[in-house]
C-alpha positions in Angstrom: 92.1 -34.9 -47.5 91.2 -32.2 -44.7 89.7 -29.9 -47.2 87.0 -33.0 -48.8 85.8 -33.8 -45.1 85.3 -30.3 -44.5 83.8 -30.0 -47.4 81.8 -33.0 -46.9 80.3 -32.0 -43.3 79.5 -28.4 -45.2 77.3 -29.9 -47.0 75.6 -32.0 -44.5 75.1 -29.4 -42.3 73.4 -27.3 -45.0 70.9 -30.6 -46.1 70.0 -31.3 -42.5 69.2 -27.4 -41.4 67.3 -27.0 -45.0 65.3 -30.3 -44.1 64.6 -28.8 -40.7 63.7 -25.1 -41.9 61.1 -27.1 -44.2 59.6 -29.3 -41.5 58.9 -26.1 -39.7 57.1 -24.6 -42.5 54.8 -27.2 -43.3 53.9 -28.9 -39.8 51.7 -25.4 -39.0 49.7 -26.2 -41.9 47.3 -29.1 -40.9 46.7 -26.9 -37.6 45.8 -23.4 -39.6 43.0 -25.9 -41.7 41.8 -27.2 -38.0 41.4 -23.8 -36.7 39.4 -22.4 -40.1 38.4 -25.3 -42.0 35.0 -26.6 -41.3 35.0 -30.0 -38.8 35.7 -33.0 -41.4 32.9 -35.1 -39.3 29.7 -32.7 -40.5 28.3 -34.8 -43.2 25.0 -33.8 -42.6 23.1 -31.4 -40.1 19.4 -31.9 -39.3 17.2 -30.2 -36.5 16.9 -27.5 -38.4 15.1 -24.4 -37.5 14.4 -20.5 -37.7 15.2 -17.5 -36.0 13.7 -14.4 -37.6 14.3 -15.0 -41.2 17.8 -16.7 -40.7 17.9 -20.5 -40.5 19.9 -22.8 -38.0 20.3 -26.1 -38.4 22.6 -28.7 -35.8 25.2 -30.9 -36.5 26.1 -33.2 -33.0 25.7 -30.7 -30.5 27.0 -27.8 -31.8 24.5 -25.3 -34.1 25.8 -24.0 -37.5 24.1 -21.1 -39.8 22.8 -21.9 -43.0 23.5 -19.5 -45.9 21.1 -19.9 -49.2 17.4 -20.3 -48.2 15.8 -17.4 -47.0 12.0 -17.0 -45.4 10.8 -16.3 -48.1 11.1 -20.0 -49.0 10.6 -23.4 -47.7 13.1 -24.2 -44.7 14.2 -28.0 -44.5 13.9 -29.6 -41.9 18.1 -31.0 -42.9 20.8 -31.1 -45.0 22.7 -34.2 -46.4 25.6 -34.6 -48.5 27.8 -32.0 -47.1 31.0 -31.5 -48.6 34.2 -29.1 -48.2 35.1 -26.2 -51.4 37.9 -25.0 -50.4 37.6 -24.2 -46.8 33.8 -23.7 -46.9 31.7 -26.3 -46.3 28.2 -26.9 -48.3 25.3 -29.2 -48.1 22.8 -30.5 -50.3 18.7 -29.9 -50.1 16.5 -32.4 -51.7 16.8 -30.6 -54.5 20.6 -31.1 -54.8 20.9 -27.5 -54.9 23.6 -26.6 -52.6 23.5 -24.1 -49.3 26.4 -23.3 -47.0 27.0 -23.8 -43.3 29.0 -21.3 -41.8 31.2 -22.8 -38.4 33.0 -18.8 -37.7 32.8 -17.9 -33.9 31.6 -14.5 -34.2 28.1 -15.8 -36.0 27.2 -18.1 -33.0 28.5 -15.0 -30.8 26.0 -13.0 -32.6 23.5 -15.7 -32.4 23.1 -16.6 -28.9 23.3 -12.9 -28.1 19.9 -13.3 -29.9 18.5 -16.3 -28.7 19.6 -14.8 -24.9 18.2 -11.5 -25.5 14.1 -11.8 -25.4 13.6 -8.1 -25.8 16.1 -7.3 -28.4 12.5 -6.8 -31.0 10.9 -4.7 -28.4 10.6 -2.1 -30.8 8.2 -4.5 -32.9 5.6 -5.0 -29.3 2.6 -3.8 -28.4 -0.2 -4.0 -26.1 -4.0 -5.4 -26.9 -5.7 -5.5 -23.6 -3.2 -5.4 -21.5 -1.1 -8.0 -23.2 1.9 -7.7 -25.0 1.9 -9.2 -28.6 5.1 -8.8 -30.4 4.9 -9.0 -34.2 8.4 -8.2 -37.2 10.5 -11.1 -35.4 10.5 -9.8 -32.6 10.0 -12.3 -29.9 7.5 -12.7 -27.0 8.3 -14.1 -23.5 5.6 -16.2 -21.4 7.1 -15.2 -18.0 6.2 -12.2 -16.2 8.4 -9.2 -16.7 9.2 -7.1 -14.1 8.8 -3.4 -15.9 9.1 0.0 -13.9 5.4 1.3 -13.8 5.1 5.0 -12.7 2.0 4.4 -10.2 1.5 8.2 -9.0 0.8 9.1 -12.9 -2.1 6.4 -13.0 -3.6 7.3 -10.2 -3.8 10.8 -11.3 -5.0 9.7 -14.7 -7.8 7.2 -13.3 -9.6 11.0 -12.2 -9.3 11.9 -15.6 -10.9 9.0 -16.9 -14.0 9.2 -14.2 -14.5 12.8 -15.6 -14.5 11.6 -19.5 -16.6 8.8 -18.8 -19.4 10.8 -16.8 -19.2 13.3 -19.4 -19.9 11.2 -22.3 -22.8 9.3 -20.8 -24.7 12.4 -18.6 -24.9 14.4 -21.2 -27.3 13.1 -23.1 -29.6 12.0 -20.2 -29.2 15.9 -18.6 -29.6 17.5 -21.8 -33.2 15.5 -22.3 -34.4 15.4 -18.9 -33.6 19.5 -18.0 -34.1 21.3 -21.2 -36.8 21.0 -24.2 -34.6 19.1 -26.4 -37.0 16.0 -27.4 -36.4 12.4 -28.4 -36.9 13.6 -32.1 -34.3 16.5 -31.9 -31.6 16.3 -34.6 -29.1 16.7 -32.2 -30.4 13.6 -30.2 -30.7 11.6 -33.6 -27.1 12.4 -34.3 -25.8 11.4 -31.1 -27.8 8.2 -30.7 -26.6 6.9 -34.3 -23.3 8.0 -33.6 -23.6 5.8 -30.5 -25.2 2.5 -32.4 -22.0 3.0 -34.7 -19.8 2.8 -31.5 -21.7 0.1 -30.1 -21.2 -2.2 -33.4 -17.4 -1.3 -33.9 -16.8 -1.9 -29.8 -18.4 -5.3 -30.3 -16.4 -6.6 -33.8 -13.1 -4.8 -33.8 -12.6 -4.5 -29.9 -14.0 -6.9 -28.4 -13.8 -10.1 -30.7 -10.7 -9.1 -32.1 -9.2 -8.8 -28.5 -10.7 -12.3 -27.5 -9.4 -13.9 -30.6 -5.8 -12.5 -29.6 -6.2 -13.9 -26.2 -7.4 -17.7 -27.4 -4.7 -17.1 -30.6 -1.7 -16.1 -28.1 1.4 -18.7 -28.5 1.7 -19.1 -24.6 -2.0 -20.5 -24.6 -1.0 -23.2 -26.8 -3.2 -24.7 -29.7 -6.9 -24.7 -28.9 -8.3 -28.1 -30.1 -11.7 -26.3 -31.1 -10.2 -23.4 -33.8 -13.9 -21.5 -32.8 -13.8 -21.0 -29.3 -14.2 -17.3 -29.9 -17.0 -17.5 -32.2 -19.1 -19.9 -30.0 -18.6 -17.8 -27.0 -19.8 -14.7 -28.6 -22.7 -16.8 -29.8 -23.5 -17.9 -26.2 -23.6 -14.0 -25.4 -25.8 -13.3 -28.4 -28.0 -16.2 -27.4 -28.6 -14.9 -23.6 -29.3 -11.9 -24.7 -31.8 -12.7 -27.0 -33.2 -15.2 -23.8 -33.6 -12.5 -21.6 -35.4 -10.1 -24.4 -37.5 -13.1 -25.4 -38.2 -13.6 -22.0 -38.9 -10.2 -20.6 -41.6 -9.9 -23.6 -43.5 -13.0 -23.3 -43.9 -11.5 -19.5 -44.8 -8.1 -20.5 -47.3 -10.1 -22.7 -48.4 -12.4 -20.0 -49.0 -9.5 -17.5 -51.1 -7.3 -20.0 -53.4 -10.6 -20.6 -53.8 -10.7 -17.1 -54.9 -7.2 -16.5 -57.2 -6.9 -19.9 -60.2 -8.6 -18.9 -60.4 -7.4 -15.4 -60.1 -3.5 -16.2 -63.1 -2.4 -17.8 -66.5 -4.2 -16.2 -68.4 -1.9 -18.5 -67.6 -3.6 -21.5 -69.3 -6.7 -20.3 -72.5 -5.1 -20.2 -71.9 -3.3 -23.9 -70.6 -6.9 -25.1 -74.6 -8.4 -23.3 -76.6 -6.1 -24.7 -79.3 -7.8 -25.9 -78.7 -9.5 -29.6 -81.0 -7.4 -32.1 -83.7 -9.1 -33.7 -83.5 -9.6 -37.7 -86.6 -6.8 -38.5 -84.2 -4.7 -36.5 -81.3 -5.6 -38.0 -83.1 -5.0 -41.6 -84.6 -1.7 -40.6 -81.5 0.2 -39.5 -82.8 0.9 -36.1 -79.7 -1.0 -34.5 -77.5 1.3 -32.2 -73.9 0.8 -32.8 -72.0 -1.0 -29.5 -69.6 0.8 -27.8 -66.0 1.0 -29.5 -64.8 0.7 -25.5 -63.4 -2.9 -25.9 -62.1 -3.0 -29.1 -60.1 0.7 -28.0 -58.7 -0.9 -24.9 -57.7 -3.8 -26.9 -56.0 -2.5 -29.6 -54.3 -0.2 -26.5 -53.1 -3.2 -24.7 -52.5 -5.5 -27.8 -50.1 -7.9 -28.1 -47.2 -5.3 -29.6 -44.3 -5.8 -26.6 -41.4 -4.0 -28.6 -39.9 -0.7 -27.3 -39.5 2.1 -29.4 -42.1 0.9 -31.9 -45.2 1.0 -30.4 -44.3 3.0 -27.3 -43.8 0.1 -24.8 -41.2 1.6 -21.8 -40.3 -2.1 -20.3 -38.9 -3.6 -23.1 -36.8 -0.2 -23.5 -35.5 -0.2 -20.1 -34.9 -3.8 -20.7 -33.1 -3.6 -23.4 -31.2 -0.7 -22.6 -29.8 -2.6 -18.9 -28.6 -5.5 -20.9 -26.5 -3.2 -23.1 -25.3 -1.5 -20.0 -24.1 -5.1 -18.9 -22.3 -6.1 -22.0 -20.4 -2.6 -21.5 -19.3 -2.9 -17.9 -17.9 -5.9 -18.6 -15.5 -4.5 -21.3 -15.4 -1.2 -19.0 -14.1 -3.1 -16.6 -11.8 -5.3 -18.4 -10.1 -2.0 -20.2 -9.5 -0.3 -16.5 -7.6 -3.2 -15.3 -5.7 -3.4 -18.6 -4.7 0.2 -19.0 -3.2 -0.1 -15.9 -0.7 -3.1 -16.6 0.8 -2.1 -19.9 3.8 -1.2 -20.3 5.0 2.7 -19.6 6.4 2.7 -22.9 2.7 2.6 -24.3 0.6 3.7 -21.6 -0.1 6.9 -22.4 -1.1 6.1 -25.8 -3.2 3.6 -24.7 -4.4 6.3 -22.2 -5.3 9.0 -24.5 -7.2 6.3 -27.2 -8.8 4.8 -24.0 -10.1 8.0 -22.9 -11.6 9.0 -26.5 -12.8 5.8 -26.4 -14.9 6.2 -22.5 -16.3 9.2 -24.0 -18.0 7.6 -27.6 -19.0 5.0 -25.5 -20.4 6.6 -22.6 -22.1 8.8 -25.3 -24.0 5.4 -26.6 -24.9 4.6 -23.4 -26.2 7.5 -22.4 -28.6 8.3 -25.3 -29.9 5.0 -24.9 -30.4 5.4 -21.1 -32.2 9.0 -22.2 -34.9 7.2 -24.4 -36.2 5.5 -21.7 -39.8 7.0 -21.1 -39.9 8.7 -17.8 -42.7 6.7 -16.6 -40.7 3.5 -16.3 -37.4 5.1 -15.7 -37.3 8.2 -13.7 -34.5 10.9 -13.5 -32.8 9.5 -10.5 -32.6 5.9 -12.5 -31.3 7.0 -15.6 -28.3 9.2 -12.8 -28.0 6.0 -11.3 -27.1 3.8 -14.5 -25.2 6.6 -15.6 -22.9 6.8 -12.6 -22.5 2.9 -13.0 -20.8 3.5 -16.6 -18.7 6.2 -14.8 -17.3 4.5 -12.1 -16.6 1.3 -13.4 -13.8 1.6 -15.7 -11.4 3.9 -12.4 -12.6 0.9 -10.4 -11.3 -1.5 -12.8 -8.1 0.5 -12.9 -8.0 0.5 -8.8 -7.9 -3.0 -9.1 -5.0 -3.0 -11.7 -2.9 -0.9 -9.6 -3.5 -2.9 -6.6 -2.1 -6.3 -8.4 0.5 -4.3 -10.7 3.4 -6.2 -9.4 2.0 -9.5 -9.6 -0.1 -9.4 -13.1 1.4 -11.5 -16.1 -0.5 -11.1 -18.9 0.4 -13.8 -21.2 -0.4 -16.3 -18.4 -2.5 -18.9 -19.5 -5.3 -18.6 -17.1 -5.2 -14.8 -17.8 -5.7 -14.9 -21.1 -8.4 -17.5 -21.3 -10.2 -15.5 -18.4 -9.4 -12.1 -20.2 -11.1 -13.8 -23.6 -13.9 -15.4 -22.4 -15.4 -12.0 -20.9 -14.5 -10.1 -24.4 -15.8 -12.8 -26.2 -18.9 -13.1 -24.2 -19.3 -9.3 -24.1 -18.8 -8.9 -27.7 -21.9 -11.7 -27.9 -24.4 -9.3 -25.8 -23.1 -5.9 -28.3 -23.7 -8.0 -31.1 -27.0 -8.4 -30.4 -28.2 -4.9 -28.7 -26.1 -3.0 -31.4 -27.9 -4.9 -34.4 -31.0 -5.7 -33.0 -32.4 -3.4 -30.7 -30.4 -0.2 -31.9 -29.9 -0.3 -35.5 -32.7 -2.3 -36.7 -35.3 -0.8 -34.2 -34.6 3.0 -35.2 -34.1 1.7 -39.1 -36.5 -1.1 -40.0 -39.2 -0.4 -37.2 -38.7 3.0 -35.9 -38.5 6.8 -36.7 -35.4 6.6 -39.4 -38.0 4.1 -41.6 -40.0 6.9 -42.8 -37.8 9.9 -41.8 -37.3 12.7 -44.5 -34.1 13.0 -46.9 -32.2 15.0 -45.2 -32.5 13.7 -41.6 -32.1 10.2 -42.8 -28.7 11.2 -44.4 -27.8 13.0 -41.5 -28.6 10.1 -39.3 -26.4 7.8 -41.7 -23.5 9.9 -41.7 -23.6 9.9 -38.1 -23.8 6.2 -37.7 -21.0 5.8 -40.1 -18.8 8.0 -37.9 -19.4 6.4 -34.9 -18.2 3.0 -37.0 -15.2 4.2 -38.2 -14.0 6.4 -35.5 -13.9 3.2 -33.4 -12.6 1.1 -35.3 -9.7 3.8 -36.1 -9.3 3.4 -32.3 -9.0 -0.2 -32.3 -5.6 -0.1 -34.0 -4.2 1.0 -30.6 -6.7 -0.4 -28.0 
């Protein structure tokens, strides 16, 4: 009897500690499936957007990566039908085709380390004028940034520009003025063709590209009017076509002034009295003096520079080309001096190349000025303007280094509508009055094999040098 009840409570004991060894095993479960199992609530996730070429979509409040589509493809704008395979969880496009969302920790670690992190592409930015554009996913802040700028180095370096500048654009003028070398000097040729070439690539790839940048730039926002850029560098073009148009219907207007009242004389050969017909059909009739019709063709109507020998509408044309370029000379001192350390002194060294091809255009134009409308001291004068204006545009960049924000809205559309409008006034002196004149009208119409070739290859150079230089600047 003793032996069955303890036989009895054996077995009990054993059922009840096996029941409870089995509850322990298999109450841990449902929290292990909580703690990796996707939230049983996501049956969808919408708001869906990119961050480099990885997509991120929301479910509630809490952001999820999608696995499947890649850039490369459309993104949806959501997901529907999402469903658990084992303990992944996968949603359907409109295609039915499925994609996964992934819930693990570590990715949204790794993902607003990213979205935190403005910089972390900086490898991928660069500066266009002084502004930073970031381009490979990288991405671009509006706000200022506050970057270490070594001041003593671009103070030194706004001497070196002065020098490179003066250099490239008193050369020519000096080399003209104090020695032999003529107007029709190969040298001279080579160097003003090599300029026109600058002047054209300056205007297209620096300057309109730059100003399209600016007007393009995410912080500015969506322009309403897509060409903004274009119609500014058309108001350019237009003035400077005004002020040539102008300037020659004076020149015109002045000379018609001055013809009648210069030589009396001819009034008396013009009233000579009117031959009779027996004279006229004997031959004895003296010819009239050919002093009127000389002075005429002389002072004829023919305003244009370099084609008939007229010096106003040279120096004319060669002060509104001056203008367009101390605009941009400006513009680049201030910008060299607000970029980043990390690319200033390659901006520096293409900058400086860039002064002296420049200044070289500027000068040879200033050079073919005839010396009776433009004496030695003027041509110095414009000269020294082109020198001194891109270190005064850095001057002013250093003095407002801490408080400059290039990507600021005002900036930018400030910063493009002087390229823009600058590009405008190149466009016209570069096609019109440089490379048309000395082509279609000038000395290169009619010029020999060899110094026509010469004068081509030159041009060329001065094209593609600059625009070489406009990958960095």
């Amino acid at each position: 009897m003793h032996s069955a009840v303890r036989r009895f409570v054996g077995s009990t004991a054993v059922l009840l500690l096996a029941a409870s060894v089995a509850s322990q095993t298999t109450t841990p479960a449902p929290t292990h499936a909580t703690t990796s199992a996707p939230t049983p609530s996501i049956t969808a996730v919408s708001d869906c957007h990119p961050h480099s070429t990885v997509l991120w979509c929301m479910a509630g409040t809490e952001e999820y990566q999608i696995v499947g589509p890649t850039k490369t493809e459309e993104f949806e704008a959501q997901y529907t039908g999402c469903h658990a395979h084992g303990t992944d969880v996968y949603c359907l496009d409109p295609d039915g085709e499925e994609v996964q969302v992934l819930i693990e920790p570590e990715d949204e670690d790794e993902h607003n380390h990213t979205e935190e992190d403005p910089h972390a592409g900086e490898g991928h930015c660069h500066f266009h004028a002084g502004v930073e554009h970031c381009v490979g996913g990288a991405e671009q802040t509006c706000e200022r940034v506050d970057r270490d700028y070594n001041i003593p180095l671009r103070v030194g370096l706004l001497f070196v520009i002065l020098f490179t500048s003066a250099l490239g654009v008193f050369v020519p003028i000096i080399a003209t003025t104090f020695t032999r070398m003529s107007m029709n000097n190969i040298i001279f040729v080579i160097l003003k063709q090599f300029g026109t070439g600058v002047v054209l690539s300056t205007a297209f790839i620096h300057l309109f590209t730059h100003a399209h940048l600016m007007f393009t730039n995410d912080c500015l926002g969506e322009l309403s009017y897509e060409g903004t850029t274009a119609a500014i560098l058309m108001a350019g073009l237009f003035l400077s076509f005004l002020v040539d148009y102008i300037g020659a219907r004076f020149l015109a207007w002045r000379q018609s002034r001055a013809r009648p009242a210069e030589p009396d004389n001819s009034i008396s050969h013009t009233s000579t009295p009117t031959p009779s017909e027996s004279e006229r059909k004997s031959g004895n009739v003296t010819p009239a003096p050919a002093t009127a019709l000389t002075h005429s063709d002389h002072h004829g109507p023919h305003v244009h520079g370099s084609t008939d020998g007229s010096p106003v509408d040279e120096k004319l044309s060669v002060t509104v080309l001056e203008a367009g370029i101390v605009f941009h000379s400006l513009l680049i001192g201030l910008t060299l001096v607000v970029a980043g350390d990390s690319f200033f002194l390659t901006l520096f060294a293409v900058i400086l190349f860039h002064q002296m091809f420049e200044g070289i255009a500027l000068g040879t134009c200033i050079a073919a000025i005839p010396s009776a409308k433009a004496g030695t001291l003027r041509k110095l004068i414009m000269g020294t303007i082109f020198a001194l204006i891109t270190p005064i545009g850095m001057a002013i960049g250093i003095g407002v280094l801490n408080h400059f924000n290039g990507n600021d809205p005002s900036t930018l559309i400030a910063i493009g509508t002087l390229d823009a409008f600058s590009a405008g006034i190149l466009v016209w002196v570069g096609v019109v009055e440089m490379l048309a004149r000395d082509w279609l009208h000038g000395p290169l119409l009619n010029a020999g094999l060899v110094r026509t070739v010469v004068a081509m290859f030159a041009l060329i150079c001065g094209m593609i040098l600059m625009s070489v230089l406009g990958k960095w600047a």
